[in-house]
N, C-alpha and C positions, 0 to 999 in steps of 0.2 A: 411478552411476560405478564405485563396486566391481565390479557385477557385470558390467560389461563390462570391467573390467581384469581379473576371474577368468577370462570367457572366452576374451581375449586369452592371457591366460596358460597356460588349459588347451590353447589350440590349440596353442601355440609350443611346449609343451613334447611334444606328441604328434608336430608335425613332425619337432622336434627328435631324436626316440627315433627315429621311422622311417627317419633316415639311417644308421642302424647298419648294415641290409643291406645299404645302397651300399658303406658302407665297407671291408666282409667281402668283398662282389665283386672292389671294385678291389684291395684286397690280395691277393687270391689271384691279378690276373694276376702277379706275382711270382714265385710257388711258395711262396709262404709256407704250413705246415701251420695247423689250425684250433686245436691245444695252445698252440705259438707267439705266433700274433696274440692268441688271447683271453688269453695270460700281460700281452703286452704292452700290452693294453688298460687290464686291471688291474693292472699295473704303475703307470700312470698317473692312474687313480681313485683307487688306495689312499691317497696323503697326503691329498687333499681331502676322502677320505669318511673318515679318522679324525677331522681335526679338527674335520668336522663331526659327528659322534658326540658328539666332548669337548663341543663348542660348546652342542649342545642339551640334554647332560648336565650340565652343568656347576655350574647352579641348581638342579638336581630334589632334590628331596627324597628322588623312590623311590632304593630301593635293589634293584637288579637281585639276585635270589637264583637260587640254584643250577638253579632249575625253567628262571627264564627264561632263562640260559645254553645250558641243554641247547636250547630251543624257538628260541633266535637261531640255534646252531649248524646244526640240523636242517634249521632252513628256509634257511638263509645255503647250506648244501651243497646242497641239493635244487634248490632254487627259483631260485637264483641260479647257482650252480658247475655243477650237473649240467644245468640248464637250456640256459643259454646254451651251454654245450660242445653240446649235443645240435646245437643253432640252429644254431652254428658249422659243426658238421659237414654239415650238412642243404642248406645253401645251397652248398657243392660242388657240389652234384648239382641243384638246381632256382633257377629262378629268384628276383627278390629281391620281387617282387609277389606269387608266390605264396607264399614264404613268408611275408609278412604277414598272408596273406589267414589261411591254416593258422592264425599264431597269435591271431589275432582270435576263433577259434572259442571261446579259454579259459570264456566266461562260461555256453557248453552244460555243459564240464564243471565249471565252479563247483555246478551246480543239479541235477548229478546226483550229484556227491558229497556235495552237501546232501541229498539224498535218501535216500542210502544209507547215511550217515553218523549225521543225526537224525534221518531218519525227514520231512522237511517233504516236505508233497504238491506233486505238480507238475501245474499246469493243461492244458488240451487246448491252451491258445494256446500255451501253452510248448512240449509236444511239435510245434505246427506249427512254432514259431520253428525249434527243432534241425532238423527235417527240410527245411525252407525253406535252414539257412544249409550245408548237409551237401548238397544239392545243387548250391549254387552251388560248394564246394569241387569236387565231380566235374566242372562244367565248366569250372572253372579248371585243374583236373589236366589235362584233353583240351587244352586251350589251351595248356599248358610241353609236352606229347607230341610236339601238330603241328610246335611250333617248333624241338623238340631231334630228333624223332624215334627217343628212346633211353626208350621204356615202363620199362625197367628202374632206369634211373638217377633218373626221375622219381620212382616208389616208394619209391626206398629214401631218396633225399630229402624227398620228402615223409613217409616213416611215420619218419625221424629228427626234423625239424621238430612232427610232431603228438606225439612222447612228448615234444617239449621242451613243447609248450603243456599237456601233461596235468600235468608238473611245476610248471609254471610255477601251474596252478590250485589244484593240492595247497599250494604256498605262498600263495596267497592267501586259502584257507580258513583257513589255521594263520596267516595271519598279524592276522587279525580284530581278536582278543582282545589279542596284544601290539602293536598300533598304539594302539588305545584305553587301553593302557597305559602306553604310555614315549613314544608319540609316535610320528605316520609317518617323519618324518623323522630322528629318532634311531633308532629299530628298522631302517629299509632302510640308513641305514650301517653299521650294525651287521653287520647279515646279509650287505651287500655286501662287507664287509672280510673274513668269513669267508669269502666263495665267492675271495675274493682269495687270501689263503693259501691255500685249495686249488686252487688253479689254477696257485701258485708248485711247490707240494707236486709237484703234478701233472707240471708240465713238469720240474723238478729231476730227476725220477723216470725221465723217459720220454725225455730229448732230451740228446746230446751239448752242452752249453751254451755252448763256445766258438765250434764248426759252426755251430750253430742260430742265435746271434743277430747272426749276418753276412749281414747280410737289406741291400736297399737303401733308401736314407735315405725314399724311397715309404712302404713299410712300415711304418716308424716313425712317419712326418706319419699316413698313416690311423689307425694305431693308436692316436695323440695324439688327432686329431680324433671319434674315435670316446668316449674316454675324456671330454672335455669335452663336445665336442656329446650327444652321442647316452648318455650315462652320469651323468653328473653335472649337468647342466642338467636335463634331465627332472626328476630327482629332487626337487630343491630348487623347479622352477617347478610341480609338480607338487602337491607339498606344498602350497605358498602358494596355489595356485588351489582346493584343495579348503579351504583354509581361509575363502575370501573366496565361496566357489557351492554349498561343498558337495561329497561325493562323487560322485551321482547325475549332475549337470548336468558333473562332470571327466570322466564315463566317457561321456555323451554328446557334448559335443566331440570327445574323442578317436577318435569313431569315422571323424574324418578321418584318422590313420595309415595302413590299407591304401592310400587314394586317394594319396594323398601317397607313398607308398613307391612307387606304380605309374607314378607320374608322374615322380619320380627316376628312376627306375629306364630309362624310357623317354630324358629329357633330357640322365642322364650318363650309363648303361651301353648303349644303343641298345638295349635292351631291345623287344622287340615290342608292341605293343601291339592287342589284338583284338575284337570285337567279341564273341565267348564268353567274355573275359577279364573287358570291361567287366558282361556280365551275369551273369557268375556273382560279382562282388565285389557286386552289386546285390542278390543272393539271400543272400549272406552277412552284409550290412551292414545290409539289413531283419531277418534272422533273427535276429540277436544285439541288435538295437535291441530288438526284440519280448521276446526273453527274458530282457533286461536291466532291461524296466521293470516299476512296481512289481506291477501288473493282473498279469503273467504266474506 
């Protein structure tokens, strides 16, 4: 019974994350900027992800010191702030299937920054996993080309998208050690509340703020929906599943995200959907199963 309520709960909440990209789409028919929505996103994360910070801090006994401060920070900016902005920007320019597929690759460069990082060897199924799931990207790339017929725009979307998932990995690796310490769930509010302030920082910085936030009440519902849907339920369903299956069997569920973001993608944005599309998320979704499990 648990472990079908874990894998209930792993899938929902990987559903759940994959409508981020819809909702980045449909806000930009608007004209809304990527600084803008993603302030506004976090605008609307931020009370739920402090209290939940206090919430799971509240009984601990650790006491956060000045190390792990600096390591919430780092990774809160990196991984979180610098991330998603990147993501943000990225889906301008390329579809919302491919951009899932892109960041699904994260777990190639988990295993190569392990590599180079401590030194851990990488097997020959591993190197086929990457080459496996790095092809199916290039025919998914040809597949957003045919459709937009703008080579250019696709690139720069895509190579914004892939420096988000290489950030996106770099915080996973750094974040290891501080989950197994304070908690998954108190450490990603943490670090989500700082990518929150710098994203306030950021647009404060960057944007006339009386202009800027004369947006239509559209823009504000995605930005809301995105903030709960696709931000704060992950989180928390996220957490609980890997407490009730495990990590291993979370990151397996979750490999329904790409499928699920292509299939949104198709049903509310008319998105295309192709038979080079289907098979290169198929080369991507075997490759990263492969180098995700323990054998590789």
């Amino acid at each position: 019974m648990l472990t079908n309520r874990g894998v209930l709960l792993a899938f929902l909440a990987s559903a759940a994350f994959s409508m981020k990209a819809i909702f980045v789409k449909l806000a930009y028919i608007y004209g809304v900027d990527a600084v803008l929505l993603l302030a506004l996103r976090m605008a609307f994360s931020l009370p739920a992800l402090l209290v939940a910070a206090w919430w799971t801090g509240r009984n601990s006994e650790l006491k956060l010191t000045a190390r792990d401060w600096r390591n919430i920070i780092f990774l809160g900016f990196v991984g979180y702030y610098l991330s998603s902005l990147l993501d943000f920007l990225g889906l301008a320019y390329i579809s919302a299937g491919l951009e899932r597929l892109i960041l699904f690759l994260y777990p190639t460069v988990v295993v190569l920054i392990s590599v180079y990082l401590f030194g851990k060897s990488i097997s020959r199924r591993a190197i086929f996993a990457m080459v496996l799931s790095y092809i199916g990207i290039g025919i998914a790339f040809l597949h957003d080309v045919e459709v937009t017929g703008d080579h250019r725009a696709t690139l720069i979307g895509g190579g914004l998208v892939f420096l988000c998932m290489i950030t996106y990995a770099v915080y996973l690796v750094g974040s290891g050690q501080m989950t197994n310490r304070m908690g998954s769930t108190r450490f990603a509010a943490l670090a989500t509340s700082v990518a929150a302030v710098s994203v306030m920082i950021h647009f404060v910085l960057a944007s006339p703020i009386v202009e800027a936030v004369q947006q239509p009440w559209q823009v504000y519902a995605y930005a809301a929906g995105m903030a709960g849907l696709s931000t704060i339920l992950p989180i928390f369903l996220t957490a609980k599943a890997i407490q009730l299956i495990g990590a291993s069997k979370v990151s397996i569920v979750g490999s329904i995200g790409p499928v699920a973001t292509i299939f949104f993608g198709w049903l509310i944005l008319g998105e295309d959907v192709s038979i080079e599309q289907m098979v290169g998320a198929a080369f991507v979704l075997g490759g990263v199963m492969l180098v995700s499990s323990k054998k590789a």
